[in-house]
KEKE-3310 file (N, C-alpha, C; in steps of 0.2 Angstrom, whole numbers, plus 5000, padded with zeros to 4 digits):
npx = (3918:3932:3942:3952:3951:3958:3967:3958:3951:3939:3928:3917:3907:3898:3904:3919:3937:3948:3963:3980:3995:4009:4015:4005:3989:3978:3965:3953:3945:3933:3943:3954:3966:3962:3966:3981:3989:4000:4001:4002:3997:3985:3970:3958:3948:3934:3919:3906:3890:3886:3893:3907:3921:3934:3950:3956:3970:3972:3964:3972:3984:3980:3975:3986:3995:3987:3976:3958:3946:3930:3911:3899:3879:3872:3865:3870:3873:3882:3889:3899:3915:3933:3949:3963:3968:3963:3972:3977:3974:3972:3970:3961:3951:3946:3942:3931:3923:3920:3913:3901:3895:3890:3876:3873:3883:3884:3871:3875:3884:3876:3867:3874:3878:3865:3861:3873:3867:3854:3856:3866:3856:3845:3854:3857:3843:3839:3847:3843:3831:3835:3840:3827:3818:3801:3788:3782:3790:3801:3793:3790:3803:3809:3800:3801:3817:3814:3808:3818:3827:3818:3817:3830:3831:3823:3831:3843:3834:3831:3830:3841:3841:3838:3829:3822:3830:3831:3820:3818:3828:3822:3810:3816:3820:3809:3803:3812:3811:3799:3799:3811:3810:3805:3819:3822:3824:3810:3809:3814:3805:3798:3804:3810:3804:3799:3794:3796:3808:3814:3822:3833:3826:3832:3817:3815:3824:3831:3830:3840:3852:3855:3856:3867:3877:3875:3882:3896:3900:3899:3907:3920:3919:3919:3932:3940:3936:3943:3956:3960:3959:3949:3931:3921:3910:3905:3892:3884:3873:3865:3861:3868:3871:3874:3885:3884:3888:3887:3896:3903:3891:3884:3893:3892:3881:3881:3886:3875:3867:3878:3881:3870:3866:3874:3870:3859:3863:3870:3859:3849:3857:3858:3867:3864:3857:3838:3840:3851:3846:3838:3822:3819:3811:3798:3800:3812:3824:3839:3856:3862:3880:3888:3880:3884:3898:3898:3893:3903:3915:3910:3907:3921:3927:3920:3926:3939:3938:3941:3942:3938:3943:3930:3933:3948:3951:3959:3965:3958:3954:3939:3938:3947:3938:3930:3939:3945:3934:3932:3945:3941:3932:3938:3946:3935:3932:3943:3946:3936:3925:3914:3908:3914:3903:3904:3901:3893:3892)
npy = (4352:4363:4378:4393:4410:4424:4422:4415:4397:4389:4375:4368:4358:4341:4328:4332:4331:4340:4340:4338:4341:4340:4356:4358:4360:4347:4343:4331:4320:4306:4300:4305:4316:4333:4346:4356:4366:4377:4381:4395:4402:4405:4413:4411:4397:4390:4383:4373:4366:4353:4339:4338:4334:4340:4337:4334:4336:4346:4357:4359:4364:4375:4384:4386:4393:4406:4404:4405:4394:4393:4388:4385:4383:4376:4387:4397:4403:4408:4395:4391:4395:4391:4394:4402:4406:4423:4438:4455:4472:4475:4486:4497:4485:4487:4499:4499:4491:4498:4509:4503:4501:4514:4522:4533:4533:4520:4523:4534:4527:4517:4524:4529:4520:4515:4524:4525:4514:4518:4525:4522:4512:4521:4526:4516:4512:4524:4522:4509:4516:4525:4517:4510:4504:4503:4514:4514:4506:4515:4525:4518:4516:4529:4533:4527:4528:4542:4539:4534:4544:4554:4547:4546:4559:4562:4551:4557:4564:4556:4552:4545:4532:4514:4507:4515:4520:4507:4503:4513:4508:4497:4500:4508:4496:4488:4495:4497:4484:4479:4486:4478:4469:4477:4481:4471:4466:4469:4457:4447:4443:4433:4423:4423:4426:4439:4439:4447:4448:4434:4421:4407:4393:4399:4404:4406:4410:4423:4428:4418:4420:4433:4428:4420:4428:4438:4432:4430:4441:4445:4439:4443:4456:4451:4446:4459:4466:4457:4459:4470:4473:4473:4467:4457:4452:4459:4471:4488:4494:4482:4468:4461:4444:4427:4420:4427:4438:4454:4464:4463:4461:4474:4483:4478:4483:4496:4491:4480:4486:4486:4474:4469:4476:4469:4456:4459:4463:4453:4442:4449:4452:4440:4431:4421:4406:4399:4386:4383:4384:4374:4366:4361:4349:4356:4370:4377:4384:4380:4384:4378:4369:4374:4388:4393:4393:4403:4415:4414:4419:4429:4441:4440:4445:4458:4465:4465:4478:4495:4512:4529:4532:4543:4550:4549:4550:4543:4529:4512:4497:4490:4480:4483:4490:4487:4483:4496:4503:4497:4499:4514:4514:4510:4520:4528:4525:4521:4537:4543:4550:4556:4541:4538:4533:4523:4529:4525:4530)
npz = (5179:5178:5181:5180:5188:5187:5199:5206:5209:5202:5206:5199:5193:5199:5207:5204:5211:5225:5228:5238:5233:5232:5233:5225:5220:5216:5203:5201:5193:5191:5193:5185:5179:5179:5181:5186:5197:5207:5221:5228:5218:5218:5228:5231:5233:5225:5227:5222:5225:5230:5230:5229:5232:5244:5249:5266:5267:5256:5263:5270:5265:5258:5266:5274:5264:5265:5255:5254:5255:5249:5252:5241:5238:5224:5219:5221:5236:5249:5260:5269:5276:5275:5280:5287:5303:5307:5300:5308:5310:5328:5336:5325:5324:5336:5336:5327:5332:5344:5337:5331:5344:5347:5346:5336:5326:5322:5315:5306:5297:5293:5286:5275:5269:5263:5257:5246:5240:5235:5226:5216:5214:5206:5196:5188:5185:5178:5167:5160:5158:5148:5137:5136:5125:5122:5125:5136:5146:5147:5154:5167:5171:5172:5184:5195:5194:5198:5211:5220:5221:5228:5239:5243:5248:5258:5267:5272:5281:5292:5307:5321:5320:5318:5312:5305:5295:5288:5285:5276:5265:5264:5255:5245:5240:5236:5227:5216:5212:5206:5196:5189:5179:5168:5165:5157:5138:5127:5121:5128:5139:5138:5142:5152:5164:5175:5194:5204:5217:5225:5235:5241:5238:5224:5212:5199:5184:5182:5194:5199:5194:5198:5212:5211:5206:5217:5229:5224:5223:5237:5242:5240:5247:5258:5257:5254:5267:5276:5271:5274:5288:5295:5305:5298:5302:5310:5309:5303:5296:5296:5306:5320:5319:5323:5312:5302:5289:5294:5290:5279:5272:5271:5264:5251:5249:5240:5229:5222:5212:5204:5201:5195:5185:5178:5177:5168:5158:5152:5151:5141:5131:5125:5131:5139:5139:5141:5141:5149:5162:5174:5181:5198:5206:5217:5212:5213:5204:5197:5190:5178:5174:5164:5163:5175:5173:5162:5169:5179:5172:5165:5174:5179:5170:5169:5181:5179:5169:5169:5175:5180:5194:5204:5217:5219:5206:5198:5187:5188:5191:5190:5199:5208:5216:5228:5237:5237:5242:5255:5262:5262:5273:5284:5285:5289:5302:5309:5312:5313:5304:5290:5281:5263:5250:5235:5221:5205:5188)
capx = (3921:3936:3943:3956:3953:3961:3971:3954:3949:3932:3924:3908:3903:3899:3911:3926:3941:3952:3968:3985:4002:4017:4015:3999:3984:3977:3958:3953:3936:3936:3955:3959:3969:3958:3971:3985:3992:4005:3996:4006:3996:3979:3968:3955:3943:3925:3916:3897:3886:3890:3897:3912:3927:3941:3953:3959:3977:3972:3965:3980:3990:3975:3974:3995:3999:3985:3971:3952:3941:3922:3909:3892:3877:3872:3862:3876:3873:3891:3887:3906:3922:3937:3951:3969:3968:3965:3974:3975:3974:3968:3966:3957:3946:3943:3939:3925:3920:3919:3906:3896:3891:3887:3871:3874:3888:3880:3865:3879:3886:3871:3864:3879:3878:3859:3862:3876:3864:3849:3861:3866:3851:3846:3861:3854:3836:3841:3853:3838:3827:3837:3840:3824:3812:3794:3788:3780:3794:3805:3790:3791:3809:3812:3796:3804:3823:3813:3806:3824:3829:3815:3820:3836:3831:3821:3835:3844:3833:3830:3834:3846:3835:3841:3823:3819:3835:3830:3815:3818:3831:3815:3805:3817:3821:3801:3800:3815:3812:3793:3799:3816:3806:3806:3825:3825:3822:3805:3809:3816:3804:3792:3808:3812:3796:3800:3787:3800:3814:3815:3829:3836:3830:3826:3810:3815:3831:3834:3833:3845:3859:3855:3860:3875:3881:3878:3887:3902:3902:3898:3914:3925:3918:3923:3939:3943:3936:3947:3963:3961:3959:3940:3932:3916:3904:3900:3891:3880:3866:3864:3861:3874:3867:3879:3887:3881:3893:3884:3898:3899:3880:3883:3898:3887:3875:3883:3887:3872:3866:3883:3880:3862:3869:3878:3865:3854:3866:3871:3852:3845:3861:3857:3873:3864:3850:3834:3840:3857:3840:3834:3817:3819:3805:3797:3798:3817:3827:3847:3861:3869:3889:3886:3877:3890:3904:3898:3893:3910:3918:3909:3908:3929:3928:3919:3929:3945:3936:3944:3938:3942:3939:3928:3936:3956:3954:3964:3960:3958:3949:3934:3938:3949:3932:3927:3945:3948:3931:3935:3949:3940:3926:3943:3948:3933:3929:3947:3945:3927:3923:3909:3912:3908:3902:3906:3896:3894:3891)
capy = (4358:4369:4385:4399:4415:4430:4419:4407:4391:4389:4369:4371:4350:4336:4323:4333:4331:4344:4337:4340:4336:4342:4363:4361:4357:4343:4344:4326:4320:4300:4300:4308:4324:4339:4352:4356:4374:4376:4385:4401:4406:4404:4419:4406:4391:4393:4376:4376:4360:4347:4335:4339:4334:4343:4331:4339:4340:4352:4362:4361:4368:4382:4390:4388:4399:4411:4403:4404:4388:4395:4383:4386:4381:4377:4394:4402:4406:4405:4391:4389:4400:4389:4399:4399:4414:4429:4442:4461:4477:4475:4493:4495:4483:4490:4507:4495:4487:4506:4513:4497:4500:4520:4524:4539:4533:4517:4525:4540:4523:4515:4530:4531:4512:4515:4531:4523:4511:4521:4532:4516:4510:4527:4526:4509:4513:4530:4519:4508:4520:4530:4512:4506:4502:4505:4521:4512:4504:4519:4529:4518:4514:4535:4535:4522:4534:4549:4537:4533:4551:4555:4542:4548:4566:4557:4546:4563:4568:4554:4553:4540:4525:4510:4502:4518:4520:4501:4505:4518:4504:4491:4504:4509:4489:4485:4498:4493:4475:4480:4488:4476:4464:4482:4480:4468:4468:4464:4449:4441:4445:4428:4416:4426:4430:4439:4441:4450:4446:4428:4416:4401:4396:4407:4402:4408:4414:4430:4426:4412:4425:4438:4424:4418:4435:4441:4425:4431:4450:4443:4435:4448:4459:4448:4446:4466:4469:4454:4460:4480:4473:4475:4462:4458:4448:4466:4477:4492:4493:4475:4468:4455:4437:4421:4416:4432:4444:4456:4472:4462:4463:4482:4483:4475:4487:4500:4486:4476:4488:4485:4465:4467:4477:4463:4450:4460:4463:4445:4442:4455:4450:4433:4427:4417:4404:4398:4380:4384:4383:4369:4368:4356:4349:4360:4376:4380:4384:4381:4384:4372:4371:4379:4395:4395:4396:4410:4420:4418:4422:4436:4444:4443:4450:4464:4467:4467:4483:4503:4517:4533:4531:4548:4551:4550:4554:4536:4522:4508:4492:4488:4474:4486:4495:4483:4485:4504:4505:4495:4504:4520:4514:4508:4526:4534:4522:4525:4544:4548:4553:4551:4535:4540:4527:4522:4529:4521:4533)
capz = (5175:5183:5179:5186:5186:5191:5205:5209:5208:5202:5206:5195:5192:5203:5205:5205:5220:5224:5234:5238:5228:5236:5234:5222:5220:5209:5204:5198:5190:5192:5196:5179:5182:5175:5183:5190:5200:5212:5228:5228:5213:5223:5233:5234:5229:5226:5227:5221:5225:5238:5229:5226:5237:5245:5253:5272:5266:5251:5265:5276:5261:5255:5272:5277:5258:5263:5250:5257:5250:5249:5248:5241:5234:5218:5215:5224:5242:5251:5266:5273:5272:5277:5279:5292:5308:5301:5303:5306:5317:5335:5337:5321:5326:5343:5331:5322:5340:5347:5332:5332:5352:5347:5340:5334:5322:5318:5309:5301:5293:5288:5282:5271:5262:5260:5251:5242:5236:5233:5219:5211:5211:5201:5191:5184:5181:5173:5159:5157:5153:5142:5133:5133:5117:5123:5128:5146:5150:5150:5160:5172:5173:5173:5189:5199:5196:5205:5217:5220:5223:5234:5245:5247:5250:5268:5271:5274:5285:5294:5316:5322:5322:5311:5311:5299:5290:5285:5281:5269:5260:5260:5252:5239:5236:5233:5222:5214:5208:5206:5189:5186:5173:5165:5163:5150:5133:5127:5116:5132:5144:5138:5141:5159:5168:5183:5198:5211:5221:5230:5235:5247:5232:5217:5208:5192:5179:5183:5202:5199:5190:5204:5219:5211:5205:5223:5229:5219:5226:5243:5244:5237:5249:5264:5254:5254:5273:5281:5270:5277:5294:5297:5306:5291:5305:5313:5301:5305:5292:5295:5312:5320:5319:5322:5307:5296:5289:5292:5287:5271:5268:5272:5258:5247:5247:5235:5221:5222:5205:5197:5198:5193:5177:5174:5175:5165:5150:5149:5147:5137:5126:5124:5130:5144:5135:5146:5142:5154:5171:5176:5189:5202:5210:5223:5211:5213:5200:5196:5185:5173:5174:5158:5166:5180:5169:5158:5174:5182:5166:5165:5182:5182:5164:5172:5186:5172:5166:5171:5176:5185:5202:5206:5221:5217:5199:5196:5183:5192:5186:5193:5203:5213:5221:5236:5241:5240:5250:5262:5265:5267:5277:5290:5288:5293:5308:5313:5311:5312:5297:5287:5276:5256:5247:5227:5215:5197:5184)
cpx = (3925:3940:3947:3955:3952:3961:3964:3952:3941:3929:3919:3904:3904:3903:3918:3930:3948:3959:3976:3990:4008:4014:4009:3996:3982:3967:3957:3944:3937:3944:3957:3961:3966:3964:3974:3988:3994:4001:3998:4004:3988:3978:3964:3950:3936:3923:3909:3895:3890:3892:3902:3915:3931:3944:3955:3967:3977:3970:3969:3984:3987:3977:3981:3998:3992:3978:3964:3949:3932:3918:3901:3887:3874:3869:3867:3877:3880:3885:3892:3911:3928:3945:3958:3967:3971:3970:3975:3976:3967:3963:3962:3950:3940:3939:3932:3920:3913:3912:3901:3893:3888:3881:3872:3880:3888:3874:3870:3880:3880:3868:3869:3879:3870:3859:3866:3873:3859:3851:3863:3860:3847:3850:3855:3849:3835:3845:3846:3835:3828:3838:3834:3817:3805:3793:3787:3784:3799:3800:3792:3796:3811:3806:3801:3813:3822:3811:3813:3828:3826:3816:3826:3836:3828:3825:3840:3842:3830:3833:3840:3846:3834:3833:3819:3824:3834:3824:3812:3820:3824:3810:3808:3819:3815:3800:3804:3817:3802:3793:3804:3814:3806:3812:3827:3821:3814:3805:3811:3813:3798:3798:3811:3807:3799:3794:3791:3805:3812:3821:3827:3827:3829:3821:3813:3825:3833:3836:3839:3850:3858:3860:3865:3879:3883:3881:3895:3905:3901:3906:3920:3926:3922:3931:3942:3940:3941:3953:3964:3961:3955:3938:3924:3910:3901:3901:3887:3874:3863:3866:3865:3871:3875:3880:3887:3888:3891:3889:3898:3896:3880:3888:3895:3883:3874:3884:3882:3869:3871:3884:3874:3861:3871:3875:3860:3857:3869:3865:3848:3851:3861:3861:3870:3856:3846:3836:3850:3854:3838:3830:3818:3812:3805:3797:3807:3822:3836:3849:3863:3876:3889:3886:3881:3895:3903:3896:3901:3915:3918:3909:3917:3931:3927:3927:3938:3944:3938:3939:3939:3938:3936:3930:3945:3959:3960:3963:3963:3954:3945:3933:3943:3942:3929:3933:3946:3941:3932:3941:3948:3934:3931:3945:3942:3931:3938:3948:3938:3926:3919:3913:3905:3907:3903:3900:3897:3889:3893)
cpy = (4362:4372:4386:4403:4420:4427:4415:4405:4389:4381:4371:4363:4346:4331:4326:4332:4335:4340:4339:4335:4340:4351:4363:4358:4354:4342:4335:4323:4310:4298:4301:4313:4327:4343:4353:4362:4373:4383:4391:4404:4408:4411:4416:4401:4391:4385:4374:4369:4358:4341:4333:4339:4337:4338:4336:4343:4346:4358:4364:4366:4373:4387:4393:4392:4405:4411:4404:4398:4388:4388:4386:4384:4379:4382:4398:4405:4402:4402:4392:4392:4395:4393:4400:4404:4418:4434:4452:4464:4477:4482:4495:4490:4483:4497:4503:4493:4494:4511:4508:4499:4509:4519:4527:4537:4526:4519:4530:4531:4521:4518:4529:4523:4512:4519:4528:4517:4512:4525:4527:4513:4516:4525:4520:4509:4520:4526:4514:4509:4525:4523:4510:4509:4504:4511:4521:4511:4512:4524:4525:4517:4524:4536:4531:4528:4539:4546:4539:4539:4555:4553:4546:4555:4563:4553:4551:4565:4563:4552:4547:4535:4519:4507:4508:4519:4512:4501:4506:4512:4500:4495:4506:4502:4487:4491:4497:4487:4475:4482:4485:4471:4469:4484:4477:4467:4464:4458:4445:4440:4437:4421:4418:4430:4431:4443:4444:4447:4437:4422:4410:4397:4399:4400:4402:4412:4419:4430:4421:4415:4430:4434:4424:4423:4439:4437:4430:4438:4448:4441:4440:4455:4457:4448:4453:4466:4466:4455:4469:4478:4472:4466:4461:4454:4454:4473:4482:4493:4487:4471:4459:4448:4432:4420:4421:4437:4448:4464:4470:4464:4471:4483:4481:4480:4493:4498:4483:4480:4487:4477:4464:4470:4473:4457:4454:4462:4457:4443:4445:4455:4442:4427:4420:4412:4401:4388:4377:4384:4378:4370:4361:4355:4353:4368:4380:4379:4384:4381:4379:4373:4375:4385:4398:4397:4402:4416:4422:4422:4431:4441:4442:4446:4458:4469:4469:4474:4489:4508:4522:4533:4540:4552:4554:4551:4548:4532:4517:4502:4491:4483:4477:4488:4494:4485:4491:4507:4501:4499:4511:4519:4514:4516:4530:4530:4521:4533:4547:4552:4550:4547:4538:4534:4527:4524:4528:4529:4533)
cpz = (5181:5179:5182:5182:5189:5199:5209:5206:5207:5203:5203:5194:5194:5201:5205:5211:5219:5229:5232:5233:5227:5238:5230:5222:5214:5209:5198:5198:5189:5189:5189:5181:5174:5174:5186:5193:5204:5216:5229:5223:5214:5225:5235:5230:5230:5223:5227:5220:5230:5235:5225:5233:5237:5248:5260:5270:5262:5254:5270:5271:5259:5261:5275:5272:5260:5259:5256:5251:5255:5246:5248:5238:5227:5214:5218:5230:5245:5256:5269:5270:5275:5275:5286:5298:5304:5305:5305:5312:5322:5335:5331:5322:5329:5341:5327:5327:5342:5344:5331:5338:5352:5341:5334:5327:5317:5313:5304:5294:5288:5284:5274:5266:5261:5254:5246:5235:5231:5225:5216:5208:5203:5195:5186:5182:5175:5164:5157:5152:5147:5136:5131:5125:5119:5127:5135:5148:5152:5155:5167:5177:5177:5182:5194:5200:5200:5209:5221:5225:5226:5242:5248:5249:5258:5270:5274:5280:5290:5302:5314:5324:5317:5310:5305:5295:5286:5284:5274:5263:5260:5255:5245:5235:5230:5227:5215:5208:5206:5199:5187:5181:5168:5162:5157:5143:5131:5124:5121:5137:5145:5143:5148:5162:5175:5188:5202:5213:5225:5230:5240:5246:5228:5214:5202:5189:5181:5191:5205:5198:5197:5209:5217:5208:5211:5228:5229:5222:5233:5246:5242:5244:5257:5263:5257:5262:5278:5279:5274:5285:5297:5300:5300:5296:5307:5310:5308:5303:5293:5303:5312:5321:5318:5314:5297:5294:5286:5289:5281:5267:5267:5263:5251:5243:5239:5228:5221:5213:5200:5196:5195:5186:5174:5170:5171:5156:5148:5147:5141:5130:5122:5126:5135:5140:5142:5147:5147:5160:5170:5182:5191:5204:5216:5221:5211:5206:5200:5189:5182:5174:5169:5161:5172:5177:5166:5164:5178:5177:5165:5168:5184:5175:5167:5176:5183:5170:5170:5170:5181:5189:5202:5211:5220:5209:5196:5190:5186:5189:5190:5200:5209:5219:5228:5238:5243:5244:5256:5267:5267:5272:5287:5290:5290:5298:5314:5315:5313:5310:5293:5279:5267:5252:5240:5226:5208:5193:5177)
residu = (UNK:UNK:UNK:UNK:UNK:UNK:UNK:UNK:UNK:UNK:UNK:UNK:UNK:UNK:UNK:UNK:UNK:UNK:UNK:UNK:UNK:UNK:UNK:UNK:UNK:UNK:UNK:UNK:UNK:UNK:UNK:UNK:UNK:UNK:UNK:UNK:UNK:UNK:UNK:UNK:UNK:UNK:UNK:UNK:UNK:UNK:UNK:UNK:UNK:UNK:UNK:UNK:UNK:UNK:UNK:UNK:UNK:UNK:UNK:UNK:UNK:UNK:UNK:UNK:UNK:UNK:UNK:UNK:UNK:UNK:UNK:UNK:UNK:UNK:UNK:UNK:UNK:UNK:UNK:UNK:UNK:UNK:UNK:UNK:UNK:UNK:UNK:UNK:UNK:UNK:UNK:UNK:UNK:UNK:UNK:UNK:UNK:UNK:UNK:UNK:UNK:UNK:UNK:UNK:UNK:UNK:UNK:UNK:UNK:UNK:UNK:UNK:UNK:UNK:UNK:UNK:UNK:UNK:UNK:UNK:UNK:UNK:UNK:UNK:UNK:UNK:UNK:UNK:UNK:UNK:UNK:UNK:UNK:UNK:UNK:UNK:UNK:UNK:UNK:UNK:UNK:UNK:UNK:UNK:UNK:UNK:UNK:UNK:UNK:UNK:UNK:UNK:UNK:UNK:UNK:UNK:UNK:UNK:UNK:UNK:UNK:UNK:UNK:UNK:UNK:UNK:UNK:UNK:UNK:UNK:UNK:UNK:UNK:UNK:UNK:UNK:UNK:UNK:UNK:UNK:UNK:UNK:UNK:UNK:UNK:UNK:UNK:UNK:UNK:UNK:UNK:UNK:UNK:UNK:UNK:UNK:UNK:UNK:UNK:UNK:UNK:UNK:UNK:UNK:UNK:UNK:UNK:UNK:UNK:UNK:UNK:UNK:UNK:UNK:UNK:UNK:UNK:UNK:UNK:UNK:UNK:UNK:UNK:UNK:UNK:UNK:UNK:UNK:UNK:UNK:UNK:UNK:UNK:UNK:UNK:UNK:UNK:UNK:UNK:UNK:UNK:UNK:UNK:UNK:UNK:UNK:UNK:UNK:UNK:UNK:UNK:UNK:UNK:UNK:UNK:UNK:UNK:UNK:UNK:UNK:UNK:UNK:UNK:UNK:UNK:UNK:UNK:UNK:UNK:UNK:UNK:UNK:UNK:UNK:UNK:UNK:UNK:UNK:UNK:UNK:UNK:UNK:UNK:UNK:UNK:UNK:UNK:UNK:UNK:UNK:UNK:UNK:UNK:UNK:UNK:UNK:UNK:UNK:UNK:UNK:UNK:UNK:UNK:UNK:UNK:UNK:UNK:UNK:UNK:UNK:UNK:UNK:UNK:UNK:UNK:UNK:UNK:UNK:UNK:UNK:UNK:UNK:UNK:UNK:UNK:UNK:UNK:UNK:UNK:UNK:UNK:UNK:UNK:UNK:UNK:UNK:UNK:UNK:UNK:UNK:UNK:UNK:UNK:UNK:UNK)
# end
């Protein structure tokens, strides 16, 4: 199965081959031609499972127009960005370099994507609980909201010392996902039992839509910091390890409850059936092309969706939002200025 949409290439089912033909790319399923796109209409190609070919030429021609071709697993964890010399501002850089080696400016930041997250997180358990059906669940969806907002009254007031600014975010995750079984509707909660968060791989359905949701925002995020100039390997909130992107991971943090909406309204709607998971031996759980499909679909419908930016008073779609922060994250680390993060409302 392959797909375009809004200027990407989705690979979704083994056995495909992607490969060049002249200026566009040809996707072929035993040497039939599935589809055809001239390369210039590309931003990038997202390639889930491994056994699905790209020929080298198609990445000679992806990376020379400008394409990135991501490749990830089949629950959706990126493994590989292939991609040409990036490109961008030095001195911007060296302004991203300069606030990474200061304490004091590293914790302002991280401070500032925790909070960012902690208030979505809110955001999300508040609509919940004003949604839900059972008198329990909305207590303890509304308990968890003022956990939420105690948190971020100490993260406030917390020194300049990232091992308790991360902290605070592990404490308001676990409590979190401790009620997110609480999100969904009761009639579905027999055919998606969820025990908490786990990955690399999910156990379970809802963990399996979390990854490949966060997958999807993952990449976007890299998208929007390497198009502003930003370098996305060095984050703040998120300590630098080869191979990590960890300012990504940071960017992330803000939208992680507006992917998690996502995946809980396709569930709790029934659009996603339990016979779209398959458990492999060992206890892990994947998608069907099926359930990739309807996830990507759905997650670039979203992002189609407007909304006034709260900040510029704009309407702007959704899928704008990782780009207009990253651009202001690049202005307050050129500026030193504290960096504001989106809030969903």
């Amino acid at each position: 199965m392959a797909q375009t949409l809004q200027n990407v290439l989705y690979l979704l089912s083994p056995g495909l081959s992607l490969r060049r033909d002249g200026l566009a790319l040809r996707v072929e399923q035993d040497k039939q031609l599935k589809l055809s796109l001239p390369v210039h209409n590309l931003e990038s190609v997202f390639v889930f499972g491994s056994d699905i070919y790209v020929s080298p030429s198609a990445m000679r021609l992806c990376w020379e127009n400008g394409a990135s071709i991501c490749f990830f697993t089949d629950w959706g964890r990126l493994e590989a960005r292939v991609e040409g010399v990036p490109q961008g501002s030095v001195l911007l850089r060296r302004d991203q370099h300069a606030a990474a080696s200061s304490l004091s400016r590293t914790a302002a930041l991280a401070r500032s994507f925790v909070a960012g997250k902690l208030q979505n997180t809110r955001w999300l358990l508040a609509r919940s609980a004003r949604d839900a059906l059972e008198d329990e669940d909305r207590g303890l969806l509304r308990t968890a909201a003022d956990v939420q907002a105690y948190l971020l009254r100490e993260l406030s007031r917390t020194e300049d010392n990232l091992d308790v600014i991360r902290g605070v975010e592990g404490r308001a995750a676990a409590i979190h996902f401790e009620v997110f079984g609480r999100h969904l509707r009761p009639a579905f909660r027999a055919a998606y039992p969820f025990d908490g968060r786990n990955r690399r791989p999910p156990r379970d359905a809802v963990n399996a839509v979390l990854s490949f949701l966060y997958a999807l925002l993952r990449h976007d995020c890299v998208s929007a910091l390497t198009a502003t100039g930003l370098d996305p390997f060095v984050g703040f909130l998120h300590a630098d390890r080869p191979g990590r992107e960890s300012l990504a991971l940071d960017l992330m943090e803000e939208f992680r409850p507006w992917v998690e909406r996502l995946a809980l309204t396709l569930l709790n709607r029934g659009e996603l059936k339990p016979a779209q998971f398959v458990e492999r031996d060992g206890g892990a759980v994947e998608l069907t092309d099926v359930a990739r499909k309807a996830l990507v679909s759905a997650y670039q419908q979203r992002k189609m969706e407007e909304a006034v930016h709260p900040l510029f008073r704009e309407t702007v779609r959704q899928g704008q939002l990782v780009f207009i922060q990253a651009r202001l994250l690049s202005r307050a680390l050129r500026s030193e200025v504290d960096y504001t993060p989106h809030l969903f409302s």
